[in-house]
TIDREN-969312 format. One record per residue (C-alpha): residue number from 1; residue in three letters; x, y, z. Coordinates in steps of 0.1 Angstrom, whole numbers. Layout:
N
+------+--------+-------+-------+-------+
| mipa | gudren |    px |    py |    pz |
+------+--------+-------+-------+-------+
|  NUM |    ALA |     X |     Y |     Z |
...
+------+--------+-------+-------+-------+
This chain:
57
+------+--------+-------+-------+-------+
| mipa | gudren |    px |    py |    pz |
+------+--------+-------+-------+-------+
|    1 |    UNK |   175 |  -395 |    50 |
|    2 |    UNK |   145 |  -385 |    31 |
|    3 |    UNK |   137 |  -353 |    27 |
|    4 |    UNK |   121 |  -337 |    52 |
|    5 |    UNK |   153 |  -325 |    72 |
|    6 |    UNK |   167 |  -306 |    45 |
|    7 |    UNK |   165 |  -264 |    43 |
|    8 |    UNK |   141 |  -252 |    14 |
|    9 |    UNK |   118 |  -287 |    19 |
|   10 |    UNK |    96 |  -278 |    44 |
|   11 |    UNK |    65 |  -259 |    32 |
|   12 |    UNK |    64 |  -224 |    54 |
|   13 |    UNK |    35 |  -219 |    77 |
|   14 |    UNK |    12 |  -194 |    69 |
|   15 |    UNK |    32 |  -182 |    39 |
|   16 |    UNK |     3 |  -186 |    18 |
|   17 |    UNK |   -21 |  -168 |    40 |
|   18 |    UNK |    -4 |  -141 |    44 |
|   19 |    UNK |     5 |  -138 |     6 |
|   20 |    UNK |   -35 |  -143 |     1 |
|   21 |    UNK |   -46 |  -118 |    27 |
|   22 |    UNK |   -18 |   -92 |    12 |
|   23 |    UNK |   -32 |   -95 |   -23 |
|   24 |    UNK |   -67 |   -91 |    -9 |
|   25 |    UNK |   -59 |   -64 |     9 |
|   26 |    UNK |   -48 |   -48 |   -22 |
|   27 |    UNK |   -74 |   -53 |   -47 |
|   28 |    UNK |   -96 |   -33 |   -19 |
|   29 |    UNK |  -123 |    -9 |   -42 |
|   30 |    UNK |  -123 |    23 |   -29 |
|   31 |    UNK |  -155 |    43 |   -27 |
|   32 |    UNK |  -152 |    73 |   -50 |
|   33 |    UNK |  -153 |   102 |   -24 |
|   34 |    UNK |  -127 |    84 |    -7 |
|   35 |    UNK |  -106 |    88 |   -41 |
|   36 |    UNK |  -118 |   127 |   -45 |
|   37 |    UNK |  -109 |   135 |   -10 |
|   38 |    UNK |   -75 |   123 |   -17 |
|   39 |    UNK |   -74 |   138 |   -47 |
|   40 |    UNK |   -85 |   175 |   -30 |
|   41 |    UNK |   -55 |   171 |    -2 |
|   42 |    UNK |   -30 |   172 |   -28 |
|   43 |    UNK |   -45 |   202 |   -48 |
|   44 |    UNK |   -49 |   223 |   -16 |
|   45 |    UNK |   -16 |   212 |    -1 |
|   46 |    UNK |     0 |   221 |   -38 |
|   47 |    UNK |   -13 |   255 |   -37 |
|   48 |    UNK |    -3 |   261 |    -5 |
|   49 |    UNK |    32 |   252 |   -12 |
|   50 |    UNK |    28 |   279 |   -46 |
|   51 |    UNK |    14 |   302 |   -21 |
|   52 |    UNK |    39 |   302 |     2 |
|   53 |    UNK |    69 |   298 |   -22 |
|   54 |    UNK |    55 |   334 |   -38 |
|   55 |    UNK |    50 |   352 |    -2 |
|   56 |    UNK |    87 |   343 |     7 |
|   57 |    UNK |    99 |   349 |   -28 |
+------+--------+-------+-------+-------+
């Protein structure tokens, strides 16, 4: 009766990988045009949402 049949004792397989592939993944550096692009989308979808709310209004 040791320990190895209980819930919560076994380690989980691949929980570590996973956790170390997700916290990879996420310190990713972007290249700066990616970053501008982005940053373009939302000022031209912005103004089109101004632009449209005063041609309706």
């Amino acid at each position: 009766m040791g320990g190895e049949g209980r819930a919560g004792t076994a380690p989980r397989v691949g929980a570590t990988t996973v956790g170390a592939t997700a916290l990879a993944l996420a310190y990713v550096p972007m290249p700066r045009s990616w970053i501008w692009m982005q940053v373009a989308i939302v000022i031209f979808v912005v103004a089109g949402m101004v632009i449209a709310i005063t041609k309706l209004a």
